[in-house]
N, C-alpha and C positions, 0 to 999 in steps of 0.2 A: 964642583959639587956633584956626586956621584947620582947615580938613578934613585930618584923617591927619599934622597936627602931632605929635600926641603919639608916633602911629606911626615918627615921624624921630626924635623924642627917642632914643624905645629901640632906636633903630639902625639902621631899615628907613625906605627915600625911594621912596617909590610911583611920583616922580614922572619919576623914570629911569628904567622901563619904555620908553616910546615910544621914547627916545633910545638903548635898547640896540635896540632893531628897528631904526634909521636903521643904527645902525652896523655889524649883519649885512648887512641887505640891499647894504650898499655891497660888501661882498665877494662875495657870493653871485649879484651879477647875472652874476658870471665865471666860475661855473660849469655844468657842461650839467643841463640844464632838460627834458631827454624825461623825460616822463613826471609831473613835479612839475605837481599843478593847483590849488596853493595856495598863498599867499603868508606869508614869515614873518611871526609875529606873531597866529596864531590857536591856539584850544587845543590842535590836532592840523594832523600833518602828511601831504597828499593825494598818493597816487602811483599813478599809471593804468600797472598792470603789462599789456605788452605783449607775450605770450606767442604770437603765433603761428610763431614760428620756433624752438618748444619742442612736443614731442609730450608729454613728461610733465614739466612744471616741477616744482624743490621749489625753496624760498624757505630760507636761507642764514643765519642771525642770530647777534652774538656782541656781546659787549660786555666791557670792560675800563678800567682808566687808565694811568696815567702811574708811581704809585709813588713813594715819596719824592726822586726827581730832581725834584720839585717844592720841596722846600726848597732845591735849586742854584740852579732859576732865579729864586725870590725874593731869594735874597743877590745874584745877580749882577744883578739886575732888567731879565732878560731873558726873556721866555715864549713868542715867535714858535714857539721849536723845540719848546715841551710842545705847544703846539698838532699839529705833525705829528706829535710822538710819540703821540698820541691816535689818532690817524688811524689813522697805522701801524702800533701793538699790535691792532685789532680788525682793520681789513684780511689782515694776514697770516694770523691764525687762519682767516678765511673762504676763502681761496684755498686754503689746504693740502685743501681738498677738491674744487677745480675753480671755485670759486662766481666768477662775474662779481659785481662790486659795485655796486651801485642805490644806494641811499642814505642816509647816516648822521646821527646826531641828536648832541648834545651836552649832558651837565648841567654848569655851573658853579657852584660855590659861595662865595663871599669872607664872611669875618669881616663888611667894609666893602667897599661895591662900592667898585672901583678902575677907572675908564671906563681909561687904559692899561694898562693888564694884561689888561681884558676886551679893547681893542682889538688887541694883540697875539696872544693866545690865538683872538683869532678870524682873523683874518690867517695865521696855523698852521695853523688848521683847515682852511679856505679854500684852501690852497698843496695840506695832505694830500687833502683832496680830489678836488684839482685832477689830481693825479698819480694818484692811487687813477683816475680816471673815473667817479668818482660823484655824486649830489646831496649838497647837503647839506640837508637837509628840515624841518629845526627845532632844538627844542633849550629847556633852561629855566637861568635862570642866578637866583640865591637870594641872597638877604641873612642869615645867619646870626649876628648878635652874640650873644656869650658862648660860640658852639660852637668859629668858629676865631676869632683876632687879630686885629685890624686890620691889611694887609698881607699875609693867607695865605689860602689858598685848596687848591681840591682839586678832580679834576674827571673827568667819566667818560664815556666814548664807546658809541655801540652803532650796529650795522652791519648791513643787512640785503643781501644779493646772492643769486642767482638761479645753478641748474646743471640741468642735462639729467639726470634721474634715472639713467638708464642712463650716464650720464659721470661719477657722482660719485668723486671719488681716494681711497681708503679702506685702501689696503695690499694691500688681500686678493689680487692678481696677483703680489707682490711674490714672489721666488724665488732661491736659491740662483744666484750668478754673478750677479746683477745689481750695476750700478754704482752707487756712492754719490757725488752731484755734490754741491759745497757753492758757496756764494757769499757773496762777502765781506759783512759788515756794514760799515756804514759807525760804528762806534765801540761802547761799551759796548750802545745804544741805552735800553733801559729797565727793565733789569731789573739788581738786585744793588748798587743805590745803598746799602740800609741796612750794605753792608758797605764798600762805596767811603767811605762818609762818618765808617764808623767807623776809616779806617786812616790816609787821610789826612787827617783833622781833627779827629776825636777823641783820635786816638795822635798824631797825628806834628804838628798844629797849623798845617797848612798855609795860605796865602792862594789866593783865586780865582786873583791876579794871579801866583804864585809859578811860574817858567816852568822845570821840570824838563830839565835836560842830555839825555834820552834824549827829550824830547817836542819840543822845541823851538817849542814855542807857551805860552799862560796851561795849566793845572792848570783853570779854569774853564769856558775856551773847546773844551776838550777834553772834558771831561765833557757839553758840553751841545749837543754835535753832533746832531742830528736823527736817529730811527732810520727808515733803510731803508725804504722801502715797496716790496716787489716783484711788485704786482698787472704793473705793465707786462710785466714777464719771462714772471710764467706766463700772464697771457694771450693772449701771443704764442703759445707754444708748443703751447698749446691750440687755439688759433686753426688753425695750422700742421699740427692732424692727427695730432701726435705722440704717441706712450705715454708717460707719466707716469705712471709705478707708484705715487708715492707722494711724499706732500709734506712736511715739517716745519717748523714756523717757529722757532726756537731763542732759544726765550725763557727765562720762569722752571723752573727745573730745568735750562736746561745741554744737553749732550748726553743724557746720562743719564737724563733723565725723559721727554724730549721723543720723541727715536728712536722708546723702545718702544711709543708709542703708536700707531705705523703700522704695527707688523710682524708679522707670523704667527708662531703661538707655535715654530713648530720654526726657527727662520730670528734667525739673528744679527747686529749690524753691527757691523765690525772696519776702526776708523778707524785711519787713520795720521798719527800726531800731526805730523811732519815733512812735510805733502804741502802745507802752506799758511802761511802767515809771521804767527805771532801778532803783531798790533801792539802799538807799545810801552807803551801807555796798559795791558796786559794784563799786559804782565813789571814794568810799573813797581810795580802794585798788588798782584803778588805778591810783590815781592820785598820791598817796604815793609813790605805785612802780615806776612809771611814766612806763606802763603796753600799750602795744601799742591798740588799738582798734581790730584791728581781733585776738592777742592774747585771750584778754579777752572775743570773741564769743566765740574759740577754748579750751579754758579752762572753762568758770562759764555757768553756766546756764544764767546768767548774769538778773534773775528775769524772767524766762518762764523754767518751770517744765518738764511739759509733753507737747507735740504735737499731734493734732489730723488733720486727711488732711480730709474734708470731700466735698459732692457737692452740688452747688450754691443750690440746691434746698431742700436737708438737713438741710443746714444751720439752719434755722430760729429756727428749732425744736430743734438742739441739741442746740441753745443756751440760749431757755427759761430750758432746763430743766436741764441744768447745773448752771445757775441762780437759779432755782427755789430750786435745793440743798444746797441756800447759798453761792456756789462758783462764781469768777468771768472766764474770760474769754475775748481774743481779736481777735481780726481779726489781724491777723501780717503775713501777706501774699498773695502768689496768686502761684501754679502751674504754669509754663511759658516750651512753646518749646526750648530745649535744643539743643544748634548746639553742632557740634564735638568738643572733648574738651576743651568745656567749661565746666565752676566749677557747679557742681549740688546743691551748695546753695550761694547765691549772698545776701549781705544786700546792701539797698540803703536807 
């Protein structure tokens, strides 16, 4: 039995290493390269941080996955879009405090390596990146038999970007009459699958392919829409000079959990539930679950992505030039004085 034989028997192939390098760096040569002085495929990943147009830099880091929308895209045996959503859950966290994005890593894990799955996941990556403006710097990808199946997988992102200490977005400006902006998501994106998956396919037994009268597309193709990445927006507007009181990325927790992380404790936010058009993928899954209303704040983004809190007199400016990016945007809200104990985000 030849070298590291026996290691393939119990499930692990040494010899697809090289071959997974070939097939990053074929994506990777697409992306910007300041700063990266290392090539994929070494233990660690080399980044010559370039600070002279920074008086006090801090260094930005987060990390996240995907969440079980990874069992969607094994059934549907499509992973391109898990890939951006990896992107996009760490990216987002990192801007909601100003952070430019430098460079992100990736770990993979499969039951049995799967070179298409790894090649589409990387291609995802690669696109998130692409749109993020950042490197992608490395990354490790694992052969686990007996932990996941053959066919399944699981995988985790982590992000490091760069802000001007004195620029960092924190809330602590944030004030009474300021305006609450929202911006659409582009679908569920990645959070609140384990209840998606419990309504329509555990309860109701639905197919990928099964094309719902209010969606009018697949039940699958819906679900596995790529989340948002809105590094380009706020770094425009950064860019651009403008005040930005305050960021949210509206993930796990909803409205609900997310808001009060940015606001000062006497200072409330009093959304209006009618100021922006839930999409239908959101009334379908409540209506099916029969899903109560503030659950559904508390779990989807429910069609509003990220939150910006800015002032009356900002306004105007960040919303032509979020506009003028092609993106949309609404007024869904207003900052309101907070008594004691009361909830720091109300819809009416």
């Amino acid at each position: 039995m030849g070298v590291a034989e026996k290691y393939k028997e119990a499930g692990v192939d040494l010899e697809k290493a090289s071959e997974l390098v070939n097939i990053v760096k074929k994506f990777t040569d697409k992306l910007p390269q300041k700063g990266v002085i290392s090539s994929i495929g070494g233990y660690s990943g080399l980044f010559s941080l370039d600070v002279s147009s920074y008086k006090s830099p801090v260094l930005v880091a987060s990390t996240d996955g995907v969440g079980t929308k990874i069992k969607i895209a094994i059934q549907a045996g499509k992973h391109t879009g898990i890939g951006i959503d990896l992107v996009a859950m760490c990216v987002n966290d990192i801007i909601t405090c100003g952070a430019k994005p430098l460079f992100f890593l990736d770990y993979i894990a499969f039951g049995k390596f799967d070179e298409n799955i790894f090649t589409q996941l990387i291609e995802g990556i690669t696109e998130g990146c692409k749109i993020a403006g950042c490197s992608l710097l490395g990354g490790e990808t694992a052969e686990m038999p007996g932990f996941y199946s053959p066919g399944e997988y699981d995988c985790s992102g982590f992000i490091v970007g760069i802000v001007e200490r004195d620029s960092i977005i924190d809330g602590s400006t944030i004030s009474i009459g300021d305006v609450i902006l929202g911006i659409p998501s582009s679908g569920i994106h990645s959070n609140g699958f384990s209840l998606v998956r419990k309504v329509l396919f555990e309860e109701h037994k639905l197919d990928l392919d099964y094309i719902p009268e209010e969606l009018g597309k697949p039940i699958g193709e819906e679900l596995l829409i790529p989340t948002k990445i809105y590094a380009p927006i706020v770094n425009t507007l950064l860019h651009k000079d403008l005040e930005i009181k305050g960021c949210v990325h509206i993930t796990g927790g909803g409205f609900f959990d997310n808001i009060p992380r940015i606001l000062p404790k006497n200072c409330k936010a009093v959304l209006q539930k009618d100021s922006w058009e839930m999409p239908p993928i959101f009334k379908y899954i409540q209506n099916l679950g029969n899903v109560s209303e503030e659950e559904m704040y508390r779990v989807f983004n429910c069609g509003i992505g990220f939150v910006l809190v800015v002032s009356d007199e900002s306004l105007e400016d960040v919303q032509g030039i979020i506009r003028a990016l092609g993106e949309e945007c609404h007024i869904i809200g207003k900052i309101e004085k907070r008594k004691d104990e009361e909830p720091q985000v109300i819809l009416v």
